[in-house]
C-alpha positions as CSV (number, residue, x, y, z in Angstrom):
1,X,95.6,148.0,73.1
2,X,94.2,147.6,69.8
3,X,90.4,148.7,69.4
4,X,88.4,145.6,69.1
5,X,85.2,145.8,67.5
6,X,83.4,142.7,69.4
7,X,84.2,143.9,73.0
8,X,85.3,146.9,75.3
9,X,86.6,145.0,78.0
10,X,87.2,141.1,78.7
11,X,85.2,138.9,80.7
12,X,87.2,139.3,83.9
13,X,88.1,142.9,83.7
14,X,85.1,144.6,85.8
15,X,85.1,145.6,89.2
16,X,83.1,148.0,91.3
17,X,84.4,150.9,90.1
18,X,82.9,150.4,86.5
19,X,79.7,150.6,88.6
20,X,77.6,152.9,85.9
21,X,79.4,152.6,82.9
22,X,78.3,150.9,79.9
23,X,80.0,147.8,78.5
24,X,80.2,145.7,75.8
25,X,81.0,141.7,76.0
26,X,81.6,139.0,73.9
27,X,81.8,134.8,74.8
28,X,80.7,132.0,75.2
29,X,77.5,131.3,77.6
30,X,78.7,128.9,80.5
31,X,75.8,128.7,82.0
32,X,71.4,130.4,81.9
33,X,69.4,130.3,84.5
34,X,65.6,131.3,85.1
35,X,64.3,132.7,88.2
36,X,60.9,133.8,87.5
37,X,60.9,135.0,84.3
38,X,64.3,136.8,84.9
39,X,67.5,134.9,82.9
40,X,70.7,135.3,84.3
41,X,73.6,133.8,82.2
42,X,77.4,133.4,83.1
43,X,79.2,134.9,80.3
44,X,82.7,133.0,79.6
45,X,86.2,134.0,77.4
46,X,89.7,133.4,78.1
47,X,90.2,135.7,81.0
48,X,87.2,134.8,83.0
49,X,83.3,135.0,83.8
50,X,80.4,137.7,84.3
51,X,77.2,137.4,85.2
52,X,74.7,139.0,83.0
53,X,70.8,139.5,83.7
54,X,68.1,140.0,81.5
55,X,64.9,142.2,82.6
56,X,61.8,142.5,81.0
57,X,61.4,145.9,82.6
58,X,64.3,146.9,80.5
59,X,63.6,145.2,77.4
60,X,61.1,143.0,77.1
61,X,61.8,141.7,73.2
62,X,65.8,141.2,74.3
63,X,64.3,139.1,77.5
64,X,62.2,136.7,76.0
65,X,65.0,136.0,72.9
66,X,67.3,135.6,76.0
67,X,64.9,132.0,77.1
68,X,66.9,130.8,73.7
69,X,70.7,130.7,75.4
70,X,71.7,127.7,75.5
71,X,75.2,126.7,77.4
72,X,78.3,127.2,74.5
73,X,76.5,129.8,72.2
74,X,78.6,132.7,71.2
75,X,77.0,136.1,72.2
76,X,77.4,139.7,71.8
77,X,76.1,141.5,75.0
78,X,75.8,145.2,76.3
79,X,74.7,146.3,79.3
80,X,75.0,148.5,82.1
81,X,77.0,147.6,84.8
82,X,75.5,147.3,88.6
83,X,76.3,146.2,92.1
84,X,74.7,143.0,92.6
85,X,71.6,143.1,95.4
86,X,73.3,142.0,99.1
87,X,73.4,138.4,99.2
88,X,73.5,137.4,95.6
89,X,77.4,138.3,95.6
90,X,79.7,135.1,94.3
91,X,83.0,135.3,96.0
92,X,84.6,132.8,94.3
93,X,84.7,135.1,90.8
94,X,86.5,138.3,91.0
95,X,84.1,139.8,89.1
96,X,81.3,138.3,91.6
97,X,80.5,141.6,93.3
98,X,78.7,143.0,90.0
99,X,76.6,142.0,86.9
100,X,75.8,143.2,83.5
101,X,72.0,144.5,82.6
102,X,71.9,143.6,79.0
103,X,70.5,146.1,76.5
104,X,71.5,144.1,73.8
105,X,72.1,140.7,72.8
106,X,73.3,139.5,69.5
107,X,73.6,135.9,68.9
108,X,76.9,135.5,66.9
109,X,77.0,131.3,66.5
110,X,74.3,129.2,68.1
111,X,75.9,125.9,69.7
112,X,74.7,122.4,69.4
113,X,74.6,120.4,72.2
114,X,78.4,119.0,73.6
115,X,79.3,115.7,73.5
116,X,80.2,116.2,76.8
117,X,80.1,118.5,80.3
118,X,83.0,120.8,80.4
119,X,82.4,121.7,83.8
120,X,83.3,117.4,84.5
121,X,86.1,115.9,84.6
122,X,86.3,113.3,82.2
123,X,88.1,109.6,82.0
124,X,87.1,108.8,78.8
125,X,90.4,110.8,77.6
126,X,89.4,109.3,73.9
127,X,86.5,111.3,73.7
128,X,88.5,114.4,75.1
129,X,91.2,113.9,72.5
130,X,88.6,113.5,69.6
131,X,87.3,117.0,70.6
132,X,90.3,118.3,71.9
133,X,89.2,121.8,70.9
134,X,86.0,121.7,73.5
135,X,88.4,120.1,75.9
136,X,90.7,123.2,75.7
137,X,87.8,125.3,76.6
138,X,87.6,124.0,80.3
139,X,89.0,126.1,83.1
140,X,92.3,123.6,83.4
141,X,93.4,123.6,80.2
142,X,93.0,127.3,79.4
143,X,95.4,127.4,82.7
144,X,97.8,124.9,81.4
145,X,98.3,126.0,77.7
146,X,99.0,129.7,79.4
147,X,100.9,128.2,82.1
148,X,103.5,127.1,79.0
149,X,103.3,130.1,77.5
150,X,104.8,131.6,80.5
151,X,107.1,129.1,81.3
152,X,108.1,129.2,77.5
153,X,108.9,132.9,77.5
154,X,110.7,133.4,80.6
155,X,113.0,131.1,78.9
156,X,113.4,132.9,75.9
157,X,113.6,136.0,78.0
158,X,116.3,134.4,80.1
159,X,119.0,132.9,77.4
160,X,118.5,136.4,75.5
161,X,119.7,138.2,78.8
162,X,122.6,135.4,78.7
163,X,123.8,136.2,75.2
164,X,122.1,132.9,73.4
165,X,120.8,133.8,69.6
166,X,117.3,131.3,69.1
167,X,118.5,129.5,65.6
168,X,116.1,127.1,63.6
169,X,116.9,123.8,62.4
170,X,116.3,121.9,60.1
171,X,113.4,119.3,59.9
172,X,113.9,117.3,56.8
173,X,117.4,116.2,57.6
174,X,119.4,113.1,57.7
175,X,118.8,110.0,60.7
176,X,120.3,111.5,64.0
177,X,121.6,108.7,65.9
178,X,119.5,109.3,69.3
179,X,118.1,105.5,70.1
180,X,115.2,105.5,69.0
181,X,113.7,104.9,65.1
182,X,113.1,107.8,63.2
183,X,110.5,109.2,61.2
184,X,110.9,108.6,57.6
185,X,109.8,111.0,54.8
186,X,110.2,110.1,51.1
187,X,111.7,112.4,49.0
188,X,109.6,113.0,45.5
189,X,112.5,114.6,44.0
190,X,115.2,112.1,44.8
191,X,113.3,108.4,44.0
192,X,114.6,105.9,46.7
193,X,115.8,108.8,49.2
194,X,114.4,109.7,52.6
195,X,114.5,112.5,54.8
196,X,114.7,111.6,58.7
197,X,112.3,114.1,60.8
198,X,114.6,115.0,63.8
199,X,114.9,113.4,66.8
200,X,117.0,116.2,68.9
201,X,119.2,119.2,66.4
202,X,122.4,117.6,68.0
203,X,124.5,117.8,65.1
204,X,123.4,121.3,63.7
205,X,123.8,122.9,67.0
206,X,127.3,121.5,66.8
207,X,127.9,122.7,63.8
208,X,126.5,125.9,64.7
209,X,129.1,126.0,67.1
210,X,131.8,125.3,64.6
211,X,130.4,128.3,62.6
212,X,131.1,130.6,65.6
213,X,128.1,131.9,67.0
214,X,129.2,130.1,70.6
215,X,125.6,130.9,72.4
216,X,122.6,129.4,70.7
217,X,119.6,128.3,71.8
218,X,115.6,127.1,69.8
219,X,112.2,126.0,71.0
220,X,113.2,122.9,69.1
221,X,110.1,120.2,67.8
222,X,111.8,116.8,68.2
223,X,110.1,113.3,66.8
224,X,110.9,109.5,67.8
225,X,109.1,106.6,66.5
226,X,108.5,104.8,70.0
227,X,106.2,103.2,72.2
228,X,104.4,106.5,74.4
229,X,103.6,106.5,78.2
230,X,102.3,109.2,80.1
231,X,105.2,111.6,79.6
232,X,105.7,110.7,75.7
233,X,104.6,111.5,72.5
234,X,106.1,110.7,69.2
235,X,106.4,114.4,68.4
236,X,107.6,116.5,71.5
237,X,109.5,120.3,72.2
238,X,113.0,120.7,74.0
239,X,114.3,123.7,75.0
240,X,117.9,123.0,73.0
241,X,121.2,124.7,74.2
242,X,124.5,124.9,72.8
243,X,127.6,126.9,73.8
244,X,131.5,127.2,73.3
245,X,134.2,127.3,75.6
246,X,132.1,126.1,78.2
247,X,133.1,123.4,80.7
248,X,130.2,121.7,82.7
249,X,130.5,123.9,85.6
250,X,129.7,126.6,83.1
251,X,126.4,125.1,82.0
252,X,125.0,123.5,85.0
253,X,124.4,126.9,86.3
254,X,123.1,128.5,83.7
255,X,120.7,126.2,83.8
256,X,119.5,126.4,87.0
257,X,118.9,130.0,86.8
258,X,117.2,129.3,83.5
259,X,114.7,126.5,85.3
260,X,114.7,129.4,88.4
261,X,113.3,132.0,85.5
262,X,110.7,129.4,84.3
263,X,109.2,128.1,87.8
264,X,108.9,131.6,89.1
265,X,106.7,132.4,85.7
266,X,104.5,129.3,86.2
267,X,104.5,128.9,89.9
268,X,105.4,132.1,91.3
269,X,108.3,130.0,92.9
270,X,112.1,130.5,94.2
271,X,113.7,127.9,93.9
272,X,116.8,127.2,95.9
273,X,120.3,127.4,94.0
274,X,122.7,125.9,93.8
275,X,120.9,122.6,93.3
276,X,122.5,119.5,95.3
277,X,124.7,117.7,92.9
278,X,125.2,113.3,93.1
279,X,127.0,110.9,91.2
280,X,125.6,108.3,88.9
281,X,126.6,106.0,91.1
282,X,126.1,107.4,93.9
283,X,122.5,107.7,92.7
284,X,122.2,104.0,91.8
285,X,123.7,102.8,95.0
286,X,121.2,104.2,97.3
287,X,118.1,104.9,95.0
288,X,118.1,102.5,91.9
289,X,117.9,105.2,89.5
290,X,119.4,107.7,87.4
291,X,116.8,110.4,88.1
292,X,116.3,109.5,92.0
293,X,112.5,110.8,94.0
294,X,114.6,112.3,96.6
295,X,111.1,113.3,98.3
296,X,111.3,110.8,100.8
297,X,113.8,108.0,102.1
298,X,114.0,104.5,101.9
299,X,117.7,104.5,100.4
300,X,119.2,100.6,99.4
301,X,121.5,99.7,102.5
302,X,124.4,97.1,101.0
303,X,125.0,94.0,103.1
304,X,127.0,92.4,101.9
305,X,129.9,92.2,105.1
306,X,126.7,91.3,107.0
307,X,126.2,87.9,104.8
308,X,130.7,87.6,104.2
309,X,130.3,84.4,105.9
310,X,126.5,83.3,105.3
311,X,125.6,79.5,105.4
312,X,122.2,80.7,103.2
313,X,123.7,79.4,99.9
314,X,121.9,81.6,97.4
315,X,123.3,84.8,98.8
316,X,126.9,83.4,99.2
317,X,127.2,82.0,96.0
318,X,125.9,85.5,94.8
319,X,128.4,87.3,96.7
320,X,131.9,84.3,95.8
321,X,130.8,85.1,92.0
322,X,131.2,89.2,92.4
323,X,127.7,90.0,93.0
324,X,125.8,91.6,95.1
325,X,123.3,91.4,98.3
326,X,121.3,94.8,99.4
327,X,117.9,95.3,100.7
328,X,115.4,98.4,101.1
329,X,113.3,99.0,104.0
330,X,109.6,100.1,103.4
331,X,108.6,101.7,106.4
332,X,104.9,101.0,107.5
333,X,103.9,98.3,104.6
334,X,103.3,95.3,107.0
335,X,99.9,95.0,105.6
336,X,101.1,94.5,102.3
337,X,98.6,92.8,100.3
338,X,98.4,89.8,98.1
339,X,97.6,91.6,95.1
340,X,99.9,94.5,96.3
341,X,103.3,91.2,96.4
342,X,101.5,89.9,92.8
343,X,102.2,93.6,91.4
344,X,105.6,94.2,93.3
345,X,107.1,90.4,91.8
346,X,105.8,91.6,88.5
347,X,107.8,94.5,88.0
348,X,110.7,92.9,90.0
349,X,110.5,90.3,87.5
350,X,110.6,92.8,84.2
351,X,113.1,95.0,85.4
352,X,115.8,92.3,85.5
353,X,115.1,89.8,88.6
354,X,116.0,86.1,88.0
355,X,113.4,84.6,90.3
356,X,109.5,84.9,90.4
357,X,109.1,86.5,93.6
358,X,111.1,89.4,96.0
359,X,112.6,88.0,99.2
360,X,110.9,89.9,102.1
361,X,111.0,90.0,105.6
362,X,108.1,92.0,107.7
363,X,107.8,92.6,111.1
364,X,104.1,92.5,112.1
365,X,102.5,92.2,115.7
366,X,106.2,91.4,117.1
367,X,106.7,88.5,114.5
368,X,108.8,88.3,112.0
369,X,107.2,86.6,108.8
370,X,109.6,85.7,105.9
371,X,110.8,82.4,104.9
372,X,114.1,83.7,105.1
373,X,114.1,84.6,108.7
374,X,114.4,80.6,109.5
375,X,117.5,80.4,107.4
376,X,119.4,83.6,108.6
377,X,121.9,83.0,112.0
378,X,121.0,84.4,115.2
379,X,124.0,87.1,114.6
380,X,122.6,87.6,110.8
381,X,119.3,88.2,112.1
382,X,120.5,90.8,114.7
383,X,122.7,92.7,112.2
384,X,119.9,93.1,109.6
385,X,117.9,94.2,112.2
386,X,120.0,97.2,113.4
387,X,121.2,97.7,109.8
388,X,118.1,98.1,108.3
389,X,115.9,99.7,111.2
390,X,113.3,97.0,111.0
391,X,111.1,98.2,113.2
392,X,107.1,97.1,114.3
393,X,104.8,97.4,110.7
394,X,108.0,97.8,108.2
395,X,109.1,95.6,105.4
396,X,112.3,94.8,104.0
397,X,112.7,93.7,100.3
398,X,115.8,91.5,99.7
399,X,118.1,91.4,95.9
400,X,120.7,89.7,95.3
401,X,123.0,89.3,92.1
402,X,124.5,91.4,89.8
403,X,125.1,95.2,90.7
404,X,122.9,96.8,88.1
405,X,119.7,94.5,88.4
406,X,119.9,94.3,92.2
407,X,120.3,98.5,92.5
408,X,117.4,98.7,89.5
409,X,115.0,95.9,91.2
410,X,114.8,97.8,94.4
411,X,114.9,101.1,92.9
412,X,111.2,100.5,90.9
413,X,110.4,98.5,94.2
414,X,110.7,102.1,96.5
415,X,108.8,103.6,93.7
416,X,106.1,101.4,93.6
417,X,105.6,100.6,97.3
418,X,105.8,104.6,97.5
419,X,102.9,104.9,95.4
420,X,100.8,101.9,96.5
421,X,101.4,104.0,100.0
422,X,100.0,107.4,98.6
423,X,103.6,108.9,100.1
424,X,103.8,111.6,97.2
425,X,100.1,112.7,96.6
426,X,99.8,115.5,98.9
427,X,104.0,116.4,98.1
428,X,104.4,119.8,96.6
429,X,108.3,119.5,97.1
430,X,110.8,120.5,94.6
431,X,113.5,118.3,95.0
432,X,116.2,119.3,92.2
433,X,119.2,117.9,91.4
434,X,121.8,117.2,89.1
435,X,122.8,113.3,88.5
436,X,126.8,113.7,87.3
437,X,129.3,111.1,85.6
438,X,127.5,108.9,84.1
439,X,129.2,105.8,82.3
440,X,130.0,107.1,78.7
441,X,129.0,103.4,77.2
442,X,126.9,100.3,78.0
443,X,127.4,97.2,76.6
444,X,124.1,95.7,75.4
445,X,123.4,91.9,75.8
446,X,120.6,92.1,73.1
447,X,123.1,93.4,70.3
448,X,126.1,92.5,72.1
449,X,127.8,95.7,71.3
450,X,128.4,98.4,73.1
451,X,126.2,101.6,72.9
452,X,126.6,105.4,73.7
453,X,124.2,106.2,77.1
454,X,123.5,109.3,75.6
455,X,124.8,110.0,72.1
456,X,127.6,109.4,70.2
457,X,128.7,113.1,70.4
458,X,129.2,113.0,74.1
459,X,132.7,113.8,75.1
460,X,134.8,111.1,77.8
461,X,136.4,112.4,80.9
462,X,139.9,113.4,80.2
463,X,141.4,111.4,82.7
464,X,139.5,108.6,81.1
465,X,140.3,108.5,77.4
466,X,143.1,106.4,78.4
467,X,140.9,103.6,79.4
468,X,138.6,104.5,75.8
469,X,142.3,103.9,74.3
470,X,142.5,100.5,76.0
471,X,139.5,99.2,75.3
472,X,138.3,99.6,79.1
473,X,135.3,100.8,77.8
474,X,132.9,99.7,81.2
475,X,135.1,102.5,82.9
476,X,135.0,105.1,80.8
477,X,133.0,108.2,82.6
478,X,131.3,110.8,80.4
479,X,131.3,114.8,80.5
480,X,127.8,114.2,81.0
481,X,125.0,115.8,83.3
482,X,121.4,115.1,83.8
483,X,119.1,117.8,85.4
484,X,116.0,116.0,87.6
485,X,112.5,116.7,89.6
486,X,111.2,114.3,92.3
487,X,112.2,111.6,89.7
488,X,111.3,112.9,86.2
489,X,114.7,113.8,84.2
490,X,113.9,117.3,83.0
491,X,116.8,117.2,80.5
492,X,120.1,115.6,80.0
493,X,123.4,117.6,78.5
494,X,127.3,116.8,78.1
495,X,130.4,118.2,76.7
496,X,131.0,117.4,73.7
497,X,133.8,116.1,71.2
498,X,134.8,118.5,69.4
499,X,137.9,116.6,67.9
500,X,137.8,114.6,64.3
501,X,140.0,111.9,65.3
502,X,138.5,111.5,68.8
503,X,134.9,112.0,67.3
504,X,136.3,108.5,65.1
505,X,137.1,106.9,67.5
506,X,134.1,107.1,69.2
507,X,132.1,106.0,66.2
508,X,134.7,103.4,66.3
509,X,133.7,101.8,69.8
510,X,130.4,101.9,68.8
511,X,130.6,99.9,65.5
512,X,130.2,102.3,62.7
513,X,133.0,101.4,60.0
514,X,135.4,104.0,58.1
515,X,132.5,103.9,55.0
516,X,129.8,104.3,57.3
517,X,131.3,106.8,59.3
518,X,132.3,108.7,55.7
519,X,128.3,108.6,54.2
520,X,126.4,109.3,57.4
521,X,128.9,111.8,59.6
522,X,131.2,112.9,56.9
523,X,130.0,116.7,57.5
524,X,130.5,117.0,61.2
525,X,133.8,114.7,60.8
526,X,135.3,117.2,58.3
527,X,133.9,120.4,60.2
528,X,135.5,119.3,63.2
529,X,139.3,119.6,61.0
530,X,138.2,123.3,60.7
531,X,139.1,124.8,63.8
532,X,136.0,123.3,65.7
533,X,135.8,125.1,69.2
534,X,135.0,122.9,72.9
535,X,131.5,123.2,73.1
536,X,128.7,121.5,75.3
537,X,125.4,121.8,76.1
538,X,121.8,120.7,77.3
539,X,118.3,120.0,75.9
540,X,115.7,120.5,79.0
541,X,112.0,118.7,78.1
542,X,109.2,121.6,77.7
543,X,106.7,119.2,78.0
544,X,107.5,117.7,80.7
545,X,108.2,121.2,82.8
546,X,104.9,122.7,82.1
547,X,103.2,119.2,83.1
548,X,105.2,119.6,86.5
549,X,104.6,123.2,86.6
550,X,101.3,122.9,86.2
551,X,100.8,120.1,88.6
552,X,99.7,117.3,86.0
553,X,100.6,113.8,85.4
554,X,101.1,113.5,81.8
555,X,102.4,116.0,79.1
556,X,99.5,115.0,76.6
557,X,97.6,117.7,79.5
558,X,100.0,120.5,78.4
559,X,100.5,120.0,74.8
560,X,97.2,121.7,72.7
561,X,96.7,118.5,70.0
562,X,98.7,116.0,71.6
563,X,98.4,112.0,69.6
564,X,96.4,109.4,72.3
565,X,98.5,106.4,74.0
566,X,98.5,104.7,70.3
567,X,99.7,107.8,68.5
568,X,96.6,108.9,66.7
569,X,95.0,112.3,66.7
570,X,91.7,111.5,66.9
571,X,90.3,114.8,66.0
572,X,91.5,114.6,62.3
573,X,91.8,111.0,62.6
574,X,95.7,111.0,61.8
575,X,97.5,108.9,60.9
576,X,95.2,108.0,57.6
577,X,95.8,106.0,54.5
578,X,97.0,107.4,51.3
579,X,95.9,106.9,47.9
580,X,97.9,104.6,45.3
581,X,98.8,107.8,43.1
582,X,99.9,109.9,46.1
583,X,102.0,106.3,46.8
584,X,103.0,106.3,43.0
585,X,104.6,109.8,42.5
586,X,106.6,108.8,45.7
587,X,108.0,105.8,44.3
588,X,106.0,103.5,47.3
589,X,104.2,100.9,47.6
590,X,102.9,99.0,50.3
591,X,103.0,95.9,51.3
592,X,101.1,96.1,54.4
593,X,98.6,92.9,54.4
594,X,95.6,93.3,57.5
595,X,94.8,90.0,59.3
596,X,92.2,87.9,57.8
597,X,89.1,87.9,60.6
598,X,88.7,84.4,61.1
599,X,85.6,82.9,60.3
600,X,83.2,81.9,63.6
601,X,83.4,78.1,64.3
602,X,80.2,75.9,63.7
């Protein structure tokens, strides 16, 4: 180890075997405390906590300056180490069994006083964020910031061992068609001209394979101009993979031994492989989502042979028109609450449903309660019964209508009802799993074109380029594999085209002319005539795995300067207005107008 001037050991390096020897420290004060003229302070780094004492016995001018520690000065202590007197031991620090007797103290930055208690957890997470650097001090973020570092270096350690070279991108680059808006930086040099900041390296690690290095892998920063939520931020880090003459059975287990490597570095974990594999469809059918919570049950049950020959008119003229009728069962929510239905209708409501409220039935003290319990038959109401297990204290949500909204309504439904239950706090399950042919396109009502579900670059089943040729485009299934943990999508991958025509054709579908196709993907169109190799790959969020890893709830807990819910930094109050003659020499001006306050009524 180098020789460090400050210190000869860290704060959590001393045991009872340095019983004797004579140390040096250096840290932060945690904590002083006086008992009877005696100071005893908890000396804080990185690594850990000692206690130190101060005796006027053994130096009365270094005691009395001692009464000036203050909680978060930085101090230079030596001292001799002893075994703490029988009774004053603190099991809950492994270096609780001894202290320090200072013979010196030198004061190296005195501290003002915190804007806050880092021993408290805190909800004001502005305050946190605006000093994100005395936030970082606290006990739980230490652990998080070194739980990534693991996680992040079993990775590289792991895709070394498999062959993969870590290759840097660009960042100033052209607009990568990802779906979402991109980050625009002017060029000075070219008046008019932007750079894009990246939103994934998709087509350079394409190209890369085209150049032949067939194994590469980077610690890639990514950046999307979108609204944030817990697990967002407009400037986030992918683990990005790329490989040739791969297939997706190739990939998907390189993978998991690569998530494997990482969980047993942050959690000290095995996890089970191979992970369980399901269809897109599969996983819409019975969980309403493409990256299912396979923690606990609940799975939409389809009825509709139950209702073939209903009298209820809404559900049969749901079903005559091609739709569909399914239902959930939430075990044990009886006692649903108003405000608990206003909050369920809500969401129902935003994620597609037609109508202001759920159709329910509950079974509560032997009676069923639901409006539509009076229009069902007696052989209707005996079939839902046994088909859905309604059972004392449950309740079962009703969708009917088109495939998609029905399966999505009651998928956020289980979610919700889930967490209104507290089903998942205490679940330390790892429940894996790969999500598998997913629809290559989606045809968006908004635009009314269709769109790629994950890029543009993703490659179409084989067996299904036929129906790509035929304009059967709803059907066409995509080389395409999504990697997900008790509901959060870890990362998403495909196989790509690696064909110019076929790559064309693609851009085709998706609405991008011959010109456009020749000024914004010209490069990877023409690479592609150059003897372009199959190639696939996966990006795997790094955020997101260290906030599971380290047991969070949001990434903006793992990432060291992370922006706030509106993207600002806080700390260096970013982002900030620039002056007109920065503005000139890039050719900008702006034509932003703030709202007038409006004068106060008389």
């Amino acid at each position: 180890m180098i020789p460090n001037f400050y210190r000869t050991h860290h704060c959590n390096a001393l045991r009872e075997e340095h019983i004797g020897q004579t140390v040096t420290l250096a840290g932060w004060v945690n904590s002083a405390r006086d008992h009877g003229g005696v100071i005893f302070i908890d000396l804080r780094d990185r690594e850990g906590m000692t206690q130190v004492v101060f005796r006027p016995e053994e130096d009365a001018e270094i005691a009395t300056r001692s009464h000036e520690l203050r909680d978060e000065d930085v101090v230079q202590i030596t001292g001799r180490i002893e075994k703490r007197l029988a009774g004053t031991e603190n099991k809950n620090l492994a270096t609780g069994t001894i202290e320090i007797v200072a013979v010196t103290l030198t004061m190296l930055n005195k501290a003002d006083v915190l804007p806050f208690h880092l021993d408290r957890e805190m909800s004001n997470e502005d305050l946190r964020m605006k000093y994100r650097y005395l936030d970082l001090r606290r006990e739980r973020m230490t652990r998080n910031i070194r739980t990534r570092h693991k996680i992040t270096t079993a990775a590289r350690n792991y895709l070394d061992t498999e062959g993969f070279i870590e290759v840097e991108t660009p960042i100033l680059s052209n607009p990568t068609p990802e779906g979402a808006r991109d980050f625009l930086v002017p060029a000075r040099m070219h008046p008019a001209h932007f750079y894009a900041l990246p939103q994934a390296p998709q087509q350079y690690k394409q190209l890369l394979m085209v150049a032949g290095l067939e194994r590469y892998f980077q610690i890639a920063r990514c950046f999307r101009d979108e609204d944030l939520r817990a697990d967002r931020q407009p400037e986030f880090t992918q683990i990005d993979i790329e490989a040739s003459f791969v297939k997706q059975d190739d990939i998907i287990p390189l993978v998991e031994g690569l998530l494997a490597s990482m969980f047993k570095a942050g959690q000290g974990v095995d996890i089970p492989l191979p992970m369980p594999r399901m269809t897109y469809q599969d996983a819409m059918d019975r969980y309403g989502s493409d990256k299912p919570d396979t923690r606990f049950g609940w799975e939409i049950t389809k009825l509709d042979d139950l209702f073939a020959n209903t009298g209820f008119k809404i559900f049969k003229n749901v079903l005559e028109g091609g739709g569909t009728v399914r239902g959930i069962n939430c075990k044990g929510f009886a006692t649903v609450t108003t405000g608990q239905m206003n909050r369920l209708n809500e969401l129902a409501v935003q994620a597609g449903l037609p109508v202001k409220a759920l159709a329910f039935i509950k079974l509560e003290n032997g009676e069923y309660k639901s409006p539509l319990w009076k229009v069902f038959s007696d052989d209707e109401k005996k079939a839902v019964t046994e088909r859905m297990d309604l059972q004392e204290g449950d309740v079962v949500f009703f969708v009917a209508g088109a495939w998609e909204m029905v399966t999505t309504v009651l998928g956020r439904t289980r979610l919700e009802v889930a967490s209104m239950m507290d089903l998942l706090k205490d679940n330390k399950a790892l429940n894996f799993l790969w999500v598998v042919d997913f629809p290559l396109l989606a045809f968006s009502a908004e635009d009314q074109s269709w769109v790629a579900v994950h890029h543009p670059f993703t490659r179409p089943k084989a067996e299904d380029v036929a129906l790509l040729d035929a304009g059967n485009y709803g059907k066409v299934r995509a080389e395409a594999y999504d990697v997900v943990l008790n509901g959060y999508e870890l990362g998403g991958g495909s196989i790509r085209i690696h064909e110019s025509d076929l790559q064309a054709k693609m851009f085709s579908v998706l609405g991008v002319t011959p010109e456009e196709q020749q000024i914004k993907f010209s490069h990877i169109l023409e690479a592609f005539k150059f003897g372009a190799p199959p190639h696939g790959g996966l990006a795997l969020g790094l955020d997101r795995i260290a906030m599971l890893v380290s047991g969070e709830t949001s990434i903006r807990e793992v990432i060291a300067f992370p922006k706030n819910n509106k993207a600002s930094d806080l700390m260096t109050d970013s982002p900030t207005n620039v002056d007109f003659k920065q503005l000139r020499e890039l050719y900008i001006q702006s034509t932003f107008k703030p709202k007038e306050k409006e004068e106060p009524k008389a």
